[in-house]
C-alpha positions, 0 to 999 in steps of 0.5 A: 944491133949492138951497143957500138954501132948506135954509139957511133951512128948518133956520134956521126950524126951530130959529128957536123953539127954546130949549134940547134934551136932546141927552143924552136921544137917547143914553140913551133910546128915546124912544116918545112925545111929549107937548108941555106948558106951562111955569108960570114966573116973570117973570125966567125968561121974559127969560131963556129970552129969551136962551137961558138954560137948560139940559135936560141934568140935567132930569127929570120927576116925577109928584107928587099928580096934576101934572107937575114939572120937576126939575133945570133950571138957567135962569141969571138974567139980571145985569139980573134986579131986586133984589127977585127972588131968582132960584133957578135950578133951582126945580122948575117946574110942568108944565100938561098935561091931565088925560088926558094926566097919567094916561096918563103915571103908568100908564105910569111905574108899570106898564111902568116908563118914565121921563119926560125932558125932550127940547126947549124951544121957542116957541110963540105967545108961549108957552114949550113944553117937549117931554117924552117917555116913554122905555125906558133903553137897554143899552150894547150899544143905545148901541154898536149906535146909534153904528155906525150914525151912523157907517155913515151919515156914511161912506156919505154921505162916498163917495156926495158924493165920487162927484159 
């Protein structure tokens, strides 16, 4: 495949991409993914816009039935009007269905997961924050995780030096 396709499919699919919890990966066994709406207000929409948030001190709480996102910072833009007062880190309401919000609390309260924020993204005009339900890992997963990155980023410096 040439050079130019790759470039562009990898530009298309981070193209409505807002914010990723790189952190979450490392920490986390990641064993579902659920994809939930986000209840913002109109100066934190224009700042997603520009990119203005940040994931990696974020949470989930399931609280009286509802989803919650704790701890996300969305930086107010200079712009954002005088009779706004901008709280960046407000918690924000999560829209999942009911359905989904039950799996979820069974989940947290009997095997004890953990619910982490992993991406937020576009979606037809409409900002999307990817959660998923997650086991903590052991420092001996951090270093078994570690190794093997590198096995693969050194297999793939020979197999590209072979050439």
């Amino acid at each position: 495949m040439p050079l130019e396709c790759v470039m562009a499919r990898k530009v298309a699919e981070h193209a409505g991409r807002i914010a990723e919890n790189r952190k979450a990966r490392h920490e986390f066994f990641i064993d579902e993914r659920h994809e939930a709406g986000l209840a913002l207000q109109g100066w934190e929409v224009k700042a997603l816009r520009a990119g203005r948030l940040q994931l990696q001190e974020a949470y989930v709480l399931l609280k009286n039935g509802e989803a919650w996102l704790f701890g996300a910072h969305v930086s107010p833009l200079p712009t954002t009007s005088t009779h706004v007062v901008a709280d960046p880190t407000r918690n924000r309401k999560l829209l999942l269905h009911r359905r989904q919000i039950d799996a979820m609390i069974g989940a947290v309260e009997r095997k004890g997961f953990t619910i982490v924020p992993l991406v937020a993204y576009w979606k037809d005009g409409k900002a999307k924050l990817e959660i998923g339900l997650a086991r903590g890992k052991k420092q001996h997963d951090k270093r078994a995780d570690e190794r093997e990155r590198d096995w693969r980023r050194e297999k793939a410096r020979v197999m590209k030096g072979r050439r």
